[in-house]
N, C-alpha and C positions, 0 to 999 in steps of 0.2 A: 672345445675340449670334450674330447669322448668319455664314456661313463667307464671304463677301465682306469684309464686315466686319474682321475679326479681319487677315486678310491683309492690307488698308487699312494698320491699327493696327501691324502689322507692319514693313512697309515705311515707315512713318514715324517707329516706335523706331527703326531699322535704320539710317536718314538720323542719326540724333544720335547715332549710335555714333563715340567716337574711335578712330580703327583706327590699329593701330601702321605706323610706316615701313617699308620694307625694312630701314633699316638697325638697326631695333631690332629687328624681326624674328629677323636673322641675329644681333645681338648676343643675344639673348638665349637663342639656340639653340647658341652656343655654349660660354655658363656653363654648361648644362646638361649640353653634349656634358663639358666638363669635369669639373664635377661627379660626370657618373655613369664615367667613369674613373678621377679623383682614387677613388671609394667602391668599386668594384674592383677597385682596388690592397690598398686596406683589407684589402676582406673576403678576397684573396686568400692576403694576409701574415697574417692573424687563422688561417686552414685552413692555413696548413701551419704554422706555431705550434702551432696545435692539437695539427694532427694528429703532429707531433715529440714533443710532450708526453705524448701518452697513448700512442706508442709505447714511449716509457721508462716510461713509470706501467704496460703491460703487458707489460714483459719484467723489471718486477724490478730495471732496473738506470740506470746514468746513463752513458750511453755518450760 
């Protein structure tokens, strides 16, 4: 297949593409935004959990 060709081929997969709206664009940039907050909350509370935990696991005691 020559490099004309293919580019052709290209821009006419390209045309049958469904492209999303702005506004699902933006919706869906913001479950995300969400998402990786909501999981940084997590892992935040998970590290200092932790790390409270193996403070008293090495001092011997339960403070």
């Amino acid at each position: 297949m020559n490099l004309i060709q293919y580019f052709r081929d290209s821009r006419a997969e390209l045309s049958r593409v469904s492209w999303p709206t702005r506004a699902q664009v933006l919706e869906g940039t913001q479950a995300v935004l969400i998402f990786v907050v909501a999981l940084t909350l997590v892992v935040w509370l998970m590290d200092v959990g932790f790390g409270a935990l193996l403070r008293v696991i090495l001092q011997g005691r339960i403070a």
